[in-house]
VEXDREN-2710 file (C-alpha; in Angstrom, 1 decimal):
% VEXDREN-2710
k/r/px/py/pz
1/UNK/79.0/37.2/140.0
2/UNK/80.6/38.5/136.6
3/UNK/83.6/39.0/138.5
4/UNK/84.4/35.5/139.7
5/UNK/82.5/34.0/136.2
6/UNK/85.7/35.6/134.6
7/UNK/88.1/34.3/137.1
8/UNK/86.9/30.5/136.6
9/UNK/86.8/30.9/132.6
10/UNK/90.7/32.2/132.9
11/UNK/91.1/28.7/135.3
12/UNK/89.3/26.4/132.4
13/UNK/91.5/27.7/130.0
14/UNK/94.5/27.2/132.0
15/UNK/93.1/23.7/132.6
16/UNK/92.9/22.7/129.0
17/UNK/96.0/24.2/127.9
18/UNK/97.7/22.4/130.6
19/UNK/95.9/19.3/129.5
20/UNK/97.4/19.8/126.0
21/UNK/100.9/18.8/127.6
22/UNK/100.3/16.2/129.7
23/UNK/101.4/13.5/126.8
24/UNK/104.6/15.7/126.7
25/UNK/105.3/16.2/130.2
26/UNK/108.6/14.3/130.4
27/UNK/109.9/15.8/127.3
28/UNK/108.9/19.7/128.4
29/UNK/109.7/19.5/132.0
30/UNK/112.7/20.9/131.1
31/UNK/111.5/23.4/128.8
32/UNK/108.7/24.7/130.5
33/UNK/109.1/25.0/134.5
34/UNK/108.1/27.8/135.9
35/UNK/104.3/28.1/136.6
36/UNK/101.7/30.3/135.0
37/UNK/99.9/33.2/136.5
38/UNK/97.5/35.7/135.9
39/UNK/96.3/38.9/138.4
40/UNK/93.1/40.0/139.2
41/UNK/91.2/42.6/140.8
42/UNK/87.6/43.2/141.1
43/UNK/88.6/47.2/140.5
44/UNK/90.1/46.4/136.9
45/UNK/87.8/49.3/135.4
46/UNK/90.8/52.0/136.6
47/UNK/94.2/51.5/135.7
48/UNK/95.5/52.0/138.5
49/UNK/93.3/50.3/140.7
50/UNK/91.4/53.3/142.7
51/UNK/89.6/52.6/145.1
52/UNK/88.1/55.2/148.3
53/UNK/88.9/54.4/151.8
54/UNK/85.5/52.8/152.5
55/UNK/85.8/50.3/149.8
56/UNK/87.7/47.3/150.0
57/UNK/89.4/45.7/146.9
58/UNK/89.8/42.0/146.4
59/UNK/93.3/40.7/144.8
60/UNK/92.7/37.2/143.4
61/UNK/95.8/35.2/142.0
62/UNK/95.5/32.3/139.2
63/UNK/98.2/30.3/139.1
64/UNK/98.8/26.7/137.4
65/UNK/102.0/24.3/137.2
66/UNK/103.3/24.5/133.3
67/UNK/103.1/21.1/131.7
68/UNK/101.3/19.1/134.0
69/UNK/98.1/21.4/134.8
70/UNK/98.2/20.3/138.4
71/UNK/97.9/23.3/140.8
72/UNK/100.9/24.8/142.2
73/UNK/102.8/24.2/145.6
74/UNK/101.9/27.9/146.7
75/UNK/100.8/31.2/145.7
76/UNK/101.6/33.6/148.1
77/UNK/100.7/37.8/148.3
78/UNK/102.6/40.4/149.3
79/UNK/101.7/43.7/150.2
80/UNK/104.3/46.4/150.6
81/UNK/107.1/43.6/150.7
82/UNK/105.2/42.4/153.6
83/UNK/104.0/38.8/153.8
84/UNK/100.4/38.9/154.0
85/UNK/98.1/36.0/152.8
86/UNK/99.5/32.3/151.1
87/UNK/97.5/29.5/149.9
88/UNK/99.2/26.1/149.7
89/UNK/98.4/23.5/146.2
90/UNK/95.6/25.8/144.9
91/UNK/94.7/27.1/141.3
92/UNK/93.1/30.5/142.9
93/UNK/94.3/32.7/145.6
94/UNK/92.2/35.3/146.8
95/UNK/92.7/37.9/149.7
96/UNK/90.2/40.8/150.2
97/UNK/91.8/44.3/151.8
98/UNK/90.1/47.3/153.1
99/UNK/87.6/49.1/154.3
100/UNK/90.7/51.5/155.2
101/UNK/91.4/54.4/157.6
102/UNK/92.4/57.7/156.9
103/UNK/96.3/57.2/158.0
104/UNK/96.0/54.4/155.2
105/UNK/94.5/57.0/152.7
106/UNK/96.0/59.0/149.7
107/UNK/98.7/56.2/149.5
108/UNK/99.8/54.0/146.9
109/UNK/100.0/50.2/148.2
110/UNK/102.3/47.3/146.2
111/UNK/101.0/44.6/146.1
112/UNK/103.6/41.2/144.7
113/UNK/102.6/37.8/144.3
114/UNK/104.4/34.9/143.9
115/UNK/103.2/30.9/142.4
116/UNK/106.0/28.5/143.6
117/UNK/106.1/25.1/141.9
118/UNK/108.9/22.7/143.2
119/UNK/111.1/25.8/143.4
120/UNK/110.8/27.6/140.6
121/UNK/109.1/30.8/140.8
122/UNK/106.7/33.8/139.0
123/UNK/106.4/37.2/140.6
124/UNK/104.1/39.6/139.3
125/UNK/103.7/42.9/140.9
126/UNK/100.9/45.4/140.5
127/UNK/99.6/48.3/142.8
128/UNK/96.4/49.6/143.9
129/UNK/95.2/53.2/145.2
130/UNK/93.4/54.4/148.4
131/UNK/91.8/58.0/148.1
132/UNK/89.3/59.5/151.0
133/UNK/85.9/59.4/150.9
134/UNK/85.6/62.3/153.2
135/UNK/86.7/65.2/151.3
136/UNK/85.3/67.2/147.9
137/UNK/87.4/66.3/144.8
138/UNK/90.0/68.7/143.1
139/UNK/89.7/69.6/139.6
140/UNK/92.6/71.5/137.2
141/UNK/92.5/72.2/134.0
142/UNK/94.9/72.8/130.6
143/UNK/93.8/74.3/127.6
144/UNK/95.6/73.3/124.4
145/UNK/95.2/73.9/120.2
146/UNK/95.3/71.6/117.4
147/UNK/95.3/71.8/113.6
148/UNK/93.3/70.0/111.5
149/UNK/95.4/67.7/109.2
150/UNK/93.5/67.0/105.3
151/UNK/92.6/63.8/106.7
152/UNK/89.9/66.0/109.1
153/UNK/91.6/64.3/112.1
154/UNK/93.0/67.0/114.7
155/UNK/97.1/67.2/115.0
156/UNK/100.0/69.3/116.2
157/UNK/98.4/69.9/119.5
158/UNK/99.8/72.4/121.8
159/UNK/99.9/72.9/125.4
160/UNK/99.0/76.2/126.6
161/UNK/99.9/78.1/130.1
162/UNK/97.6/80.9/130.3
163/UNK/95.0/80.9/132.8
164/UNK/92.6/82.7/130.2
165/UNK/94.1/82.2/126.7
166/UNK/93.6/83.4/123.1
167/UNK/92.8/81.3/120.6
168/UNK/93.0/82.5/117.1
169/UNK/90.3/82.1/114.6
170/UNK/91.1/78.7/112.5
171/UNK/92.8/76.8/115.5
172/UNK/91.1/74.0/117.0
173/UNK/90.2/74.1/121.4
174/UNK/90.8/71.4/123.5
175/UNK/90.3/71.2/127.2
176/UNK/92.1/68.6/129.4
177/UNK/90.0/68.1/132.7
178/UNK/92.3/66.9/135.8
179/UNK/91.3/65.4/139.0
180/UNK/93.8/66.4/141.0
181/UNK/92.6/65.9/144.5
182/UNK/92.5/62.6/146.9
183/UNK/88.6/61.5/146.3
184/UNK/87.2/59.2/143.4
185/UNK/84.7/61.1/140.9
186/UNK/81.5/59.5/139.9
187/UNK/80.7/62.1/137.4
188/UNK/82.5/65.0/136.5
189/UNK/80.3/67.9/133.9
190/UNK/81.9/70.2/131.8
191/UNK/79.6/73.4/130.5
192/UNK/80.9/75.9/128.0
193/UNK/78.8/79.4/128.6
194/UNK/76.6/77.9/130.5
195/UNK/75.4/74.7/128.4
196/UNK/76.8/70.6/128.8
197/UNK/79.3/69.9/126.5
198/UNK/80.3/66.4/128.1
199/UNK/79.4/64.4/130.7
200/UNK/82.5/61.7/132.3
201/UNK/81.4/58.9/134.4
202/UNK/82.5/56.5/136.6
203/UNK/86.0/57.6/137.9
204/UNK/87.4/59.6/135.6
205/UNK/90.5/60.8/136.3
206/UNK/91.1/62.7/133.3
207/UNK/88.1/64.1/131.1
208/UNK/89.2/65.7/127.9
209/UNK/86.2/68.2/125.6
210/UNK/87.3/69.0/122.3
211/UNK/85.4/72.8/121.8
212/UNK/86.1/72.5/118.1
213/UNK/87.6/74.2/115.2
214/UNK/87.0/78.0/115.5
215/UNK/85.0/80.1/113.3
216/UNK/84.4/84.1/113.1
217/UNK/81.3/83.2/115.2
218/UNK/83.1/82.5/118.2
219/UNK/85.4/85.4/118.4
220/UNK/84.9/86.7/122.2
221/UNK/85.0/85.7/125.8
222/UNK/83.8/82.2/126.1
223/UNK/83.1/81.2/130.2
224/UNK/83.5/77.0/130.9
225/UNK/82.6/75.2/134.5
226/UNK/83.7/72.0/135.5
227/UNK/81.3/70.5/138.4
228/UNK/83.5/67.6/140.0
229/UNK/80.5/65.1/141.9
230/UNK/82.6/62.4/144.4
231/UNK/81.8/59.4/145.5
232/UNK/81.2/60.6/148.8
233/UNK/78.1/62.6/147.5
234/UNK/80.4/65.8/147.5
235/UNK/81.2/68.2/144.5
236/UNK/83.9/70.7/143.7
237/UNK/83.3/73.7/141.2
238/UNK/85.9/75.2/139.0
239/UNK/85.2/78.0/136.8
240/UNK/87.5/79.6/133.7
241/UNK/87.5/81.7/130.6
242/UNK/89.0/81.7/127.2
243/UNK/89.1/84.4/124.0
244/UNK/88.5/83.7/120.7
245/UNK/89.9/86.3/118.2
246/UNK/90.7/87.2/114.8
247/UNK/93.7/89.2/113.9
248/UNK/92.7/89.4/110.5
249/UNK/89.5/91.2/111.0
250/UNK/88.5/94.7/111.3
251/UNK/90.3/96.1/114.5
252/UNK/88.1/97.9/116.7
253/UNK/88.6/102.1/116.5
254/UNK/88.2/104.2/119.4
255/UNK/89.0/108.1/119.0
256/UNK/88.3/111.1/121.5
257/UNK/88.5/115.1/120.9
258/UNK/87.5/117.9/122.3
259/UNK/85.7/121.0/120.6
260/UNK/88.9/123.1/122.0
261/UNK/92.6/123.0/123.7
262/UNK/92.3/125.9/126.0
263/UNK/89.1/126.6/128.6
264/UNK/88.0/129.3/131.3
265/UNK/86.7/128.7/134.5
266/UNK/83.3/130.2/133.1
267/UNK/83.2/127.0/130.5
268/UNK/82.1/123.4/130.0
269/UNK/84.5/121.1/128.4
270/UNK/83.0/119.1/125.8
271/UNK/84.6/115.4/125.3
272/UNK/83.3/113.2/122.0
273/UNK/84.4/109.8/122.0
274/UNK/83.6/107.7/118.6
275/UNK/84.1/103.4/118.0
276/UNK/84.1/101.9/114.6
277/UNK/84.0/98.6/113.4
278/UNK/81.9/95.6/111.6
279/UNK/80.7/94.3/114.8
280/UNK/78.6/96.6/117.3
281/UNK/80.2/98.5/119.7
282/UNK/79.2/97.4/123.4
283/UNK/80.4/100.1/126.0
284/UNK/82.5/103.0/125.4
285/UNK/83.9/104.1/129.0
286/UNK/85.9/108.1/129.0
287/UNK/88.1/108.5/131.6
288/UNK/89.7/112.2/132.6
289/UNK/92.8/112.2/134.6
290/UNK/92.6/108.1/134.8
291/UNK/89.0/108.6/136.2
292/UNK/86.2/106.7/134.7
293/UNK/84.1/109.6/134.1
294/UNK/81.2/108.3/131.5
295/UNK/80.0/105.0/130.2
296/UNK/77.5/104.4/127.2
297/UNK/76.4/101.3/126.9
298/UNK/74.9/99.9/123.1
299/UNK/76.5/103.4/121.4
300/UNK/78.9/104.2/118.7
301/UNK/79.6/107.8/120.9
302/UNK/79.9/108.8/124.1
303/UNK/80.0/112.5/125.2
304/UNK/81.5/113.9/128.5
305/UNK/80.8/117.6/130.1
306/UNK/83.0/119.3/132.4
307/UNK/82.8/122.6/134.1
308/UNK/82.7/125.2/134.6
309/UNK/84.9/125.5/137.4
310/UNK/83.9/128.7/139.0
311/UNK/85.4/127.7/142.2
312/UNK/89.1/126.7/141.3
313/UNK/92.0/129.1/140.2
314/UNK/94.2/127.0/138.3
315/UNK/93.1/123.7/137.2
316/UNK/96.0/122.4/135.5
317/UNK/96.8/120.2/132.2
318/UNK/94.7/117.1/131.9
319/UNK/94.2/114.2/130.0
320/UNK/91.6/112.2/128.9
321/UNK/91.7/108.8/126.9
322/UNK/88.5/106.5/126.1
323/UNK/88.0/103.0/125.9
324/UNK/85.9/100.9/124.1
325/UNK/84.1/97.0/123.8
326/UNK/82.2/95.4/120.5
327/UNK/79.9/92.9/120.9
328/UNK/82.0/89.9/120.1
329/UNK/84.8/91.3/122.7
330/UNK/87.7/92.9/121.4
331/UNK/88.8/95.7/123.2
332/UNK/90.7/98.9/122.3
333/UNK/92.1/102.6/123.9
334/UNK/91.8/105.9/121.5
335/UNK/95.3/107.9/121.9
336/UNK/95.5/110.6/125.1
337/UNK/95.0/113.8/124.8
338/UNK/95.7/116.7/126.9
339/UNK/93.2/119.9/127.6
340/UNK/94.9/122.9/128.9
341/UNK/92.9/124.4/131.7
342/UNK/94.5/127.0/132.9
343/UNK/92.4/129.9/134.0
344/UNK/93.1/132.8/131.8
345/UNK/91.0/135.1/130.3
346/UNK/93.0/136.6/126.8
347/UNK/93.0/140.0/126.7
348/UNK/90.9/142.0/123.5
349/UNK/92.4/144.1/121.4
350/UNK/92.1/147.7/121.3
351/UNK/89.7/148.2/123.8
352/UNK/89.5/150.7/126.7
353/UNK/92.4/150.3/129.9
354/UNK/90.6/148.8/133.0
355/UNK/92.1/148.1/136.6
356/UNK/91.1/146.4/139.5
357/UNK/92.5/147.2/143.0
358/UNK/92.3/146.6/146.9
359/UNK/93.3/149.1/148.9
360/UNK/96.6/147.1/150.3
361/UNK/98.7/144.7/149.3
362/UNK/98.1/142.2/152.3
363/UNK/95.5/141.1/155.0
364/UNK/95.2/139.7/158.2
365/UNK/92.8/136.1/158.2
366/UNK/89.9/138.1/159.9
367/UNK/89.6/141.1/157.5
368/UNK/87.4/141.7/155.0
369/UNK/88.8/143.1/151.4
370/UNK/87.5/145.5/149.3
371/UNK/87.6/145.0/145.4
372/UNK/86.8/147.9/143.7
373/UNK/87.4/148.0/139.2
374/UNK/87.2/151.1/137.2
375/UNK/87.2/151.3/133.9
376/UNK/88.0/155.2/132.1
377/UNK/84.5/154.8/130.5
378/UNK/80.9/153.6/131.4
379/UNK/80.5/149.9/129.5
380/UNK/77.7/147.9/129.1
381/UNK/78.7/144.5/131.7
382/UNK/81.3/144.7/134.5
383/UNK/82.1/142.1/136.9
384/UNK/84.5/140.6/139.5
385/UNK/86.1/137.8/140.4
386/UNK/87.9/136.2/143.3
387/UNK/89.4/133.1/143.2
388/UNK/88.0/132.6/139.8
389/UNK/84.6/132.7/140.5
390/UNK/82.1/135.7/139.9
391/UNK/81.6/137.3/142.7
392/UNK/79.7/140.5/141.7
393/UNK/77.9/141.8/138.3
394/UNK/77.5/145.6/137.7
395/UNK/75.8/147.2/134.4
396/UNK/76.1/150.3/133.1
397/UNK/78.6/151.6/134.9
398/UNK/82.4/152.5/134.8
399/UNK/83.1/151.1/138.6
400/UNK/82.1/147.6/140.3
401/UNK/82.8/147.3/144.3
402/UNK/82.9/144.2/145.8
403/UNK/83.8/143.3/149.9
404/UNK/84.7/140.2/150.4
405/UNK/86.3/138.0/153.4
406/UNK/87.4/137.4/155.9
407/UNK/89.5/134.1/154.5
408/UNK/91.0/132.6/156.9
409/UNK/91.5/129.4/154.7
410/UNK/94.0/131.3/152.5
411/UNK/96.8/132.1/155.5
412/UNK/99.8/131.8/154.3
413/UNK/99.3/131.7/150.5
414/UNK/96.9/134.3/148.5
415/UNK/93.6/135.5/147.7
416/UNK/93.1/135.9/143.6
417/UNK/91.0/138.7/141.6
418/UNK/90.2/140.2/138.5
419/UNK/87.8/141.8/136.4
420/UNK/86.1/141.5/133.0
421/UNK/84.2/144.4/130.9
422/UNK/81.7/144.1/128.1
423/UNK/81.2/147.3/125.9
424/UNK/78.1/147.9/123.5
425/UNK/79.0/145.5/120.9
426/UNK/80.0/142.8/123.4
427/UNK/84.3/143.5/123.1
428/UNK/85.6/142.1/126.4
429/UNK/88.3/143.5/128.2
430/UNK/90.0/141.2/131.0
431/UNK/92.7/142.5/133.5
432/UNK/94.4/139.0/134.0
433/UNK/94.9/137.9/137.4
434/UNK/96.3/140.1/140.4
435/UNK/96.9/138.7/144.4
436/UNK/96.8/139.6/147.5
437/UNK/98.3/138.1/150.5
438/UNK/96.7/136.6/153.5
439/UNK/98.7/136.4/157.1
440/UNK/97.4/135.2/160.2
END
């Protein structure tokens, strides 16, 4: 009803202007020939008409010969070039199009139409849209900053390409909401962490939510969802993310020692990891030989043990670097460092000679072997080891046996051994390493 109430009001005026020339209509023939006219759609809401493939759109044409107000010799619409409806000495035209099929959707139509009064002719063209109805919408999305200019009103805004940008403290957050897909939107929500920040209705195509200007309370990882609802009663949702930070604050610290550089097999490896800053620290993960190791969660330190390693006889260099999270969601790496883990027990100063021996230098993979130490004086402690792992503890004594084997995993390479003492006042004496061979 509203629809054709503002047709006929367009036609009264037309009347009465057209009436205002009548006393002239001799004198303005000349002057003013070619007819008036005026478009109309009952989709005029959307620029460019949109409508979905089960709608149907109604083109109405208002035409009126110049000067003498009479209605014209024709009005006549064109769709696509195509001749398709014509209305002879008539004010209105009207032609209704649609419902469509889906060959006819996601296509742009043209339509032209033409008022013709004794030959002389106005064309207006305009187009209208068909989307489907039968699939979900599709929603994109393009962040972009602004400044604030003195007048408080936002300017200098800039696109930006990253999937999950960083916006600095100070800048103003836009968010441009596309529909990109082939289905009409009825309502289309935008949340920032998980609460509305704007509601579009009724087809919109675009959707734009200003986030604000910054402040130091928003530095950190900020979640957004778009929920797209079509007309056909189906939805789309799109989630992202974007950072807030301050460069100019207090960086987050992250630092990781050990108690020592050098370990035995016999000891535990103690790793400290510290975070500083204003805001509180979040998760501090420690990873040896780029393995997440330990995580403390709600901690300014995190501690790792390793070891001992009684079964392995060379472990190697490794390193071990931490990582760490404040509350607000910066993010920072201590330096690496490097332990040296090499099994080597360091020899002590003026104590007494010892030895450790098999009695040959090679074995076949289904032998056992014999490990016998001496030392030239009874001590307090004496052990062995084989393949860095004690294998036999004697006390009081100046000789320690051991039999051992077979090892048939070892053919081909070699069997390791050696031998600590302990005297009285706990001096240690270590023989270092010796090897002996395994064959098949």
């Amino acid at each position: 009803m509203y629809f054709k109430s503002k047709v006929m009001f367009f036609i009264a005026i037309f009347m009465l202007l057209a009436g205002g020339f009548l006393f002239t209509h001799e004198a303005l023939a000349g002057s003013f020939i070619y007819p008036s006219l005026y478009l109309f759609t009952d989709h005029t809401q959307n620029y460019p008409n949109q409508i979905t493939s089960s709608q149907t759109i109604t083109i109405t044409a208002v035409a009126v010969a110049t000067g003498s107000g009479e209605p014209v010799d024709s009005i006549e619409i064109l769709v696509d070039g195509q001749p398709s409806f014509s209305c002879d000495k008539a004010y209105v035209c009207r032609k209704t199009y649609g419902p469509f099929s889906i060959s006819e959707s996601s296509k742009a139509f043209k339509y032209t139409v033409k008022a013709n009064d004794k030959g002389h002719i106005t064309t207006k063209n305009e187009k209208f849209i068909v989307v489907r109805n039968d699939i979900a919408p599709k929603v994109s999305w393009k962040f972009k900053s602004y400044d604030l200019a003195p007048s408080g009103y936002p300017t200098n805004y800039k696109g930006i390409s990253s999937d999950k940008p960083e916006i600095t403290v100070g800048k103003g957050l836009a968010i441009d909401v596309f529909i990109t897909g082939e289905t009409e939107v009825v309502k289309l929500t935008v949340s920032i962490d998980g609460k509305e920040s704007k509601i579009c209705n009724n087809y919109p195509w675009i959707c734009t939510v200003s986030v604000g200007l910054l402040k130091d309370t928003d530095v950190g990882e900020h979640n957004f969802q778009v929920v797209a609802l079509g007309t056909n009663n189906l939805s789309t949702t799109s989630t992202g993310k974007f950072l807030v930070v301050n460069p100019n604050a207090n960086k987050l610290i992250v630092k990781i020692k050990t108690d020592k550089a050098h370990y035995d097999v016999d000891e535990v490896i103690h790793v400290t990891s510290n975070a500083t800053n204003n805001s509180a620290i979040k998760k501090i993960n420690i990873y040896y030989d780029s393995i997440l190791k330990a995580t403390c969660t709600d901690k300014s330190e995190c501690t790792l043990d390793l070891g001992p390693f009684p079964n392995q006889k060379v472990l190697g260099i490794f390193d071990f670097y931490a990582e760490a999270f404040d509350s607000i969601g910066n993010k920072a790496f201590s330096d690496e460092i490097t332990v040296d883990m090499w099994v080597q027990h360091p020899k002590t100063p003026n104590s007494p000679s010892l030895n450790v021996v098999t009695d040959k230098n090679s074995y076949n993979k289904d032998e056992k072997i014999t490990f016998t130490a001496k030392s030239p004086a009874k001590v307090k402690k004496m052990n062995i080891l084989v393949n860095a792992r004690i294998v036999k503890e004697c006390a009081d004594t100046d000789t320690c046996e051991y039999v051992g084997g077979p090892y048939p995993k070892y053919v081909g390479t070699s069997v390791s051994f050696g031998s600590n003492t302990y005297d009285s006042v706990g001096k240690r004496t270590w023989t270092g390493y010796k090897a002996v061979s395994i064959k098949k």
